[in-house]
Backbone as JSON Lines, residues from 0, in Angstrom:
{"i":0,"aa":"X","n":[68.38,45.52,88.73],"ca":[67.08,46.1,88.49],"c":[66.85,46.15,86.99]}
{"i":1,"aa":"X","n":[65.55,46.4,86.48],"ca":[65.34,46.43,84.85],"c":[64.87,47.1,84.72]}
{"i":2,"aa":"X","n":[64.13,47.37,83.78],"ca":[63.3,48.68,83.6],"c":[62.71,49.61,83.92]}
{"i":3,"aa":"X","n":[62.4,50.67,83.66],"ca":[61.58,51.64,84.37],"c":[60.16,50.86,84.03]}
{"i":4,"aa":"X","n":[59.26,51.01,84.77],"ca":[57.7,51.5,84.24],"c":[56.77,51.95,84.92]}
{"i":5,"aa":"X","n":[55.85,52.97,84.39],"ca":[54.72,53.96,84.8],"c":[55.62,54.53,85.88]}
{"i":6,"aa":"X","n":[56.71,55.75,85.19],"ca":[57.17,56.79,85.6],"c":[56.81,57.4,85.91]}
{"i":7,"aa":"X","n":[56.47,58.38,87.18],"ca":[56.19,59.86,86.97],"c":[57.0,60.65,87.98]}
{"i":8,"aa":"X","n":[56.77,62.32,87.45],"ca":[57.71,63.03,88.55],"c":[56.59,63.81,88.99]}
{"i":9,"aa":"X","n":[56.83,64.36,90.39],"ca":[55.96,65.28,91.09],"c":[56.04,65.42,92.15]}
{"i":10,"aa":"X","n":[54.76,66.17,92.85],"ca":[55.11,66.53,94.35],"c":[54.55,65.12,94.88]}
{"i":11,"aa":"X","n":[55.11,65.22,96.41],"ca":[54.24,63.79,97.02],"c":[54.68,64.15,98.85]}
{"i":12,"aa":"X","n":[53.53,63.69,99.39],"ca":[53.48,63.69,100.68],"c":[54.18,62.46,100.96]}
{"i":13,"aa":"X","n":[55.44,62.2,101.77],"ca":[56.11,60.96,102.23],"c":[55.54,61.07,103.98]}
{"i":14,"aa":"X","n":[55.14,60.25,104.67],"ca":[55.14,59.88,105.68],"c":[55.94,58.23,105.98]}
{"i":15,"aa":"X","n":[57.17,58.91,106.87],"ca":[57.96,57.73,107.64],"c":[58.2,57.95,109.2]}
{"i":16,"aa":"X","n":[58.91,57.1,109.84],"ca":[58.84,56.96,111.32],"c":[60.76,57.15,111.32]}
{"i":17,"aa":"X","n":[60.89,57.82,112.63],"ca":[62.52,57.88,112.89],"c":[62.33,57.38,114.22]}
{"i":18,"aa":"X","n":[63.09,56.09,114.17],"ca":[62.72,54.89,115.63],"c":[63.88,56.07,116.42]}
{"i":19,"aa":"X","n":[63.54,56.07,118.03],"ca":[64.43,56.49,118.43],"c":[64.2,55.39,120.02]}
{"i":20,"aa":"X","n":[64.98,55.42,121.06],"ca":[64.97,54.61,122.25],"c":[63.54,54.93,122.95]}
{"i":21,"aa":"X","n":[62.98,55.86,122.61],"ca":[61.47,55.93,123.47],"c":[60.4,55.31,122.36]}
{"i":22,"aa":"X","n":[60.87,54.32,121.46],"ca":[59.57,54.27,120.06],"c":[59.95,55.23,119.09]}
{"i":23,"aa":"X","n":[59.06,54.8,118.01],"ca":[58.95,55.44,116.75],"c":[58.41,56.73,116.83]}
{"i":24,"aa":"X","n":[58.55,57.92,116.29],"ca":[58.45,59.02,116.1],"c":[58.01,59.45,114.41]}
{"i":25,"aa":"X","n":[56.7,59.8,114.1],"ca":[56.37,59.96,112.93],"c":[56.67,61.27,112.01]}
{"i":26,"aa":"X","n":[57.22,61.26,110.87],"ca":[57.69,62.37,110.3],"c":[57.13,62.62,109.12]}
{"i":27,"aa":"X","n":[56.84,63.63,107.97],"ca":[56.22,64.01,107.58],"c":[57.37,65.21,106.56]}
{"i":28,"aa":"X","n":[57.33,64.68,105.56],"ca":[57.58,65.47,104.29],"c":[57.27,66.02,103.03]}
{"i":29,"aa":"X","n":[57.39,67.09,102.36],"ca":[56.25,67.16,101.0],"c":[58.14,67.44,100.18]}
{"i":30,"aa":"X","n":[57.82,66.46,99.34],"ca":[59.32,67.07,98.13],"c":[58.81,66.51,96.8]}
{"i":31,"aa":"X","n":[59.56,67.03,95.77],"ca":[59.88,66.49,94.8],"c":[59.94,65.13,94.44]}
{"i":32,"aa":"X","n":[59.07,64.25,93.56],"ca":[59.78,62.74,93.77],"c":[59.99,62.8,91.98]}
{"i":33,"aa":"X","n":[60.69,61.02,92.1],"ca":[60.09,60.44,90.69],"c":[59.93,59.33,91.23]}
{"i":34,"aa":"X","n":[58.42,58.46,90.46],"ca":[58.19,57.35,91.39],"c":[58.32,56.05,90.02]}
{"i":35,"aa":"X","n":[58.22,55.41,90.37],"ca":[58.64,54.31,89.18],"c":[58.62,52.59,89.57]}
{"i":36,"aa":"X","n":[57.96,51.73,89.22],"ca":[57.75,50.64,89.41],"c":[59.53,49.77,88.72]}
{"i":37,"aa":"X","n":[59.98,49.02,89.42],"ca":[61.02,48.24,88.74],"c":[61.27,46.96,89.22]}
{"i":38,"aa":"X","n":[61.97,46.09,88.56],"ca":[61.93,44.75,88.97],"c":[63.31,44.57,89.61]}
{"i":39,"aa":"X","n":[63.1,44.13,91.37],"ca":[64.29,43.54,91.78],"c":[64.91,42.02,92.47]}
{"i":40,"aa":"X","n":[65.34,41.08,91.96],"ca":[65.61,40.36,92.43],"c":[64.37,39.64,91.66]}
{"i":41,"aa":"X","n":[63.33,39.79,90.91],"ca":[62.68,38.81,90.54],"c":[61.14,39.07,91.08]}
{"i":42,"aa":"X","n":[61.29,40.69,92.04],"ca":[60.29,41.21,92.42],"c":[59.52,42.41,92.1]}
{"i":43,"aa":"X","n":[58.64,42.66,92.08],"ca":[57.7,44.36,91.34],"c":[58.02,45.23,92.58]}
{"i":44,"aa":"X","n":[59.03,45.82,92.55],"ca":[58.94,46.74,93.62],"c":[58.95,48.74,93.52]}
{"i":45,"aa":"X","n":[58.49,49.73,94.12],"ca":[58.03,50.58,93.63],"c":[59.61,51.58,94.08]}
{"i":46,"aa":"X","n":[60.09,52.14,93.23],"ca":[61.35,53.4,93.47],"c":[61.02,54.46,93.95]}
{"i":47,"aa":"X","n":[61.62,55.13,94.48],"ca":[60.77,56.4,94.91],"c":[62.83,57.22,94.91]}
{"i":48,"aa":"X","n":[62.27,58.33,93.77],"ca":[63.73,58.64,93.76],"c":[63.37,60.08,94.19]}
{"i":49,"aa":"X","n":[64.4,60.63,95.44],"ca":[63.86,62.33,95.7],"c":[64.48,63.2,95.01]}
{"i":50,"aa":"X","n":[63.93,63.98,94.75],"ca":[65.01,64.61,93.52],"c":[65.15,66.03,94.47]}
{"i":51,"aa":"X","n":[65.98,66.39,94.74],"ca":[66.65,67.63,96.25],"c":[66.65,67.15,97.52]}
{"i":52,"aa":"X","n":[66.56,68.29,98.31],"ca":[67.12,67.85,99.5],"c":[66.46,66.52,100.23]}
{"i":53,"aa":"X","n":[66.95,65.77,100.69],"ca":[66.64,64.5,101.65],"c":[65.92,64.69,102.91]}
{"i":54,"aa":"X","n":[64.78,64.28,103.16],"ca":[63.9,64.84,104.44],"c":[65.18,63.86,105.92]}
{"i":55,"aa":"X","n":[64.76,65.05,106.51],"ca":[65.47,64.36,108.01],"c":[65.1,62.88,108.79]}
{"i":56,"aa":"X","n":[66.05,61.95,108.22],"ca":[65.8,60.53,109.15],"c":[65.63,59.72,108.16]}
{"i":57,"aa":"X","n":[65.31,60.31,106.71],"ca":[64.19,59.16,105.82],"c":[65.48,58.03,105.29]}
{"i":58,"aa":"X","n":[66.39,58.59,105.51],"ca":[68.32,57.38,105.03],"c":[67.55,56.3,106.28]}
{"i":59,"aa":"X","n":[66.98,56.64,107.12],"ca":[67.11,55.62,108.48],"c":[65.74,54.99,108.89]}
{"i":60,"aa":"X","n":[64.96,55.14,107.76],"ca":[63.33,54.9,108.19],"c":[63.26,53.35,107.32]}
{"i":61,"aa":"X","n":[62.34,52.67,107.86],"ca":[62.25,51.35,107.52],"c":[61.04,50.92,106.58]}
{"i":62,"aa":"X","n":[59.9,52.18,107.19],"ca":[58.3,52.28,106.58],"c":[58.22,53.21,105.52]}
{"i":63,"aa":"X","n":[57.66,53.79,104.62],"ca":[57.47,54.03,104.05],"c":[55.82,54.68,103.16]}
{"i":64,"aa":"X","n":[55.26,55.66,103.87],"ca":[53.67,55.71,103.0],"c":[54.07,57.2,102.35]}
{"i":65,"aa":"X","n":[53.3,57.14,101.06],"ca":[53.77,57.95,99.93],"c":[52.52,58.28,99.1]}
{"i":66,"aa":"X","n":[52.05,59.9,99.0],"ca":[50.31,59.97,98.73],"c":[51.28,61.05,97.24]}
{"i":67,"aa":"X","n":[50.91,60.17,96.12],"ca":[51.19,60.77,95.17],"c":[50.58,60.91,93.74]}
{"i":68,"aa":"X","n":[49.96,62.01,93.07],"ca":[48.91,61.98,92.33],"c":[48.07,61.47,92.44]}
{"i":69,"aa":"X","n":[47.1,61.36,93.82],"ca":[46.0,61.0,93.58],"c":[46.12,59.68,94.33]}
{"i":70,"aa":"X","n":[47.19,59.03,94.57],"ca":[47.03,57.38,95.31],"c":[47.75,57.32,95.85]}
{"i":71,"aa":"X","n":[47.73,56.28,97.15],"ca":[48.34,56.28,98.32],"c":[49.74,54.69,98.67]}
{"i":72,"aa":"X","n":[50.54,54.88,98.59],"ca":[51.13,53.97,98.48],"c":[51.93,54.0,99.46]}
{"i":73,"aa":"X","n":[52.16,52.65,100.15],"ca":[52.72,52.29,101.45],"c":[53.54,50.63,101.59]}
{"i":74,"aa":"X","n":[54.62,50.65,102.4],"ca":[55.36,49.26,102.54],"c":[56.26,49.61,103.38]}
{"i":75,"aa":"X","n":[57.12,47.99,103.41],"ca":[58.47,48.68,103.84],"c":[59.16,48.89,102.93]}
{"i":76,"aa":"X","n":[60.44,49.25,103.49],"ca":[61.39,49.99,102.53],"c":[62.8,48.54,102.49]}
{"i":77,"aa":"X","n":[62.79,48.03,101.35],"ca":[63.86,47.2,101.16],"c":[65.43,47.33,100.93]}
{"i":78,"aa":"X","n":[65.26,48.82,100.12],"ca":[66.82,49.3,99.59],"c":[67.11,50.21,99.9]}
{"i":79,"aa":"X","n":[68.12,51.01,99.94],"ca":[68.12,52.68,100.36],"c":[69.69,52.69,99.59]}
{"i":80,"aa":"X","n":[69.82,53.79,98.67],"ca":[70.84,54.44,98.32],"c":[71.21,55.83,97.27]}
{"i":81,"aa":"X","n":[71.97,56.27,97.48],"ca":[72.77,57.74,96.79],"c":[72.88,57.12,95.59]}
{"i":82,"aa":"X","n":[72.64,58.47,94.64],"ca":[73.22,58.32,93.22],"c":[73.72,59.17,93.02]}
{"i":83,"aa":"X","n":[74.92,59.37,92.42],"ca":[75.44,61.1,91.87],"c":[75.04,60.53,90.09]}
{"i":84,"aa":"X","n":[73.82,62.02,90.09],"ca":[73.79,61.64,88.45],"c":[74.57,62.66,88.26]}
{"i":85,"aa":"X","n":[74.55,62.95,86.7],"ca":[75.96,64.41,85.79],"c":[75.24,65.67,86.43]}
{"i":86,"aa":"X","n":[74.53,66.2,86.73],"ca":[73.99,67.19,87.06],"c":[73.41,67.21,88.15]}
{"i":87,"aa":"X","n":[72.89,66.3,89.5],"ca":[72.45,66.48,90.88],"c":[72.22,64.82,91.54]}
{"i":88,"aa":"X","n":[72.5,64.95,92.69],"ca":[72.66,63.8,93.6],"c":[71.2,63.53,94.0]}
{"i":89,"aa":"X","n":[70.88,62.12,94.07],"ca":[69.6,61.95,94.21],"c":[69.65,60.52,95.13]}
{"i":90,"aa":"X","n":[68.59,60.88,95.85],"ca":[68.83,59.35,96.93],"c":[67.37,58.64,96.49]}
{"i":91,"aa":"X","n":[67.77,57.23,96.28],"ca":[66.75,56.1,95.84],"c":[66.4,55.44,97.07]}
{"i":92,"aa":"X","n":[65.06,54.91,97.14],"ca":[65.1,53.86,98.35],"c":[63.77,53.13,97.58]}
{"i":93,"aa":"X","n":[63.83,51.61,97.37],"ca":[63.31,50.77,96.86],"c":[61.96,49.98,98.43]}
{"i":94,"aa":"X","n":[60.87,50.22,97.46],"ca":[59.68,49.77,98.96],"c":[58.78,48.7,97.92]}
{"i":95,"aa":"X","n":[58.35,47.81,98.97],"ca":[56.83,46.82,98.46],"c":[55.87,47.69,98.71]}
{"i":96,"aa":"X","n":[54.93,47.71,97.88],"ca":[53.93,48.64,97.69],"c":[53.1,47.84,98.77]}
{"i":97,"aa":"X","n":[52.98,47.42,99.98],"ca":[51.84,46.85,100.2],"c":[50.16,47.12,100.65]}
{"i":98,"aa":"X","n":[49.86,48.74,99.98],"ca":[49.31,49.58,100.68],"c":[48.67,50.21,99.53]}
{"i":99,"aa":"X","n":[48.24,49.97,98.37],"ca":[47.59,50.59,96.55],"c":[46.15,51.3,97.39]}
{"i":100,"aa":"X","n":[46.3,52.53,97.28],"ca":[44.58,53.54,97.29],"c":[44.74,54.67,96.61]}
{"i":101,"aa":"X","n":[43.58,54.27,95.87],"ca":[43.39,55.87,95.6],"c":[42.61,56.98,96.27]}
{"i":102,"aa":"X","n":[42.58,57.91,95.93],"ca":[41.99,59.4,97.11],"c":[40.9,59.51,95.84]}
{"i":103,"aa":"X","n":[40.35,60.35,96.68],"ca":[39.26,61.03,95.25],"c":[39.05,62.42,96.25]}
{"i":104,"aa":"X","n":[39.44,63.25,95.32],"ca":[39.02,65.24,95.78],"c":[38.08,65.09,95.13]}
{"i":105,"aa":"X","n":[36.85,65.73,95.97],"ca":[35.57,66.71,95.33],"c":[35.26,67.57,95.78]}
């Protein structure tokens, strides 16, 4: 991967699916993120790092939609993994954005 760019940290609504033998089952989380565009493999793909606890299923979800400051971003999910940084464990999972909106509040 290379660089960070157009970082940010904040709250964000994650909506993913936890497949189970009767179909997909839709789940619904509000946490902490940092979201961050990076290049993998030669591709623009968007990071989404959670910073605390891990919503239930999301290690095992494939989809990915993510409403954060204001815009709505959605794909699948290509990468998934743990980091222990010096001070707190944080799980990464790498998605194609294929889904760019913005919201507008009035």
């Amino acid at each position: 991967m290379s660089a960070y760019k157009d970082q940010h940290t904040g709250i964000a609504e994650i909506d993913y699916s936890r497949d189970t033998l009767f179909g997909p089952i839709p789940m619904q989380a509000t946490c902490r993120v940092r979201l961050a565009t990076v290049e993998y493999h030669g591709h623009p793909l968007r990071e989404l790092t959670i910073l605390g606890d891990v919503p239930d299923y999301l290690a095992k979800s494939t989809v990915i939609r993510v409403a954060f400051d204001g815009r709505i971003e959605a794909g699948p999910i290509r990468e998934q993994f743990s980091v222990r940084d010096a001070d707190q464990a944080q799980f990464k999972l790498l998605f194609e954005n294929e889904h760019r909106r913005t919201t507008h509040c009035r």
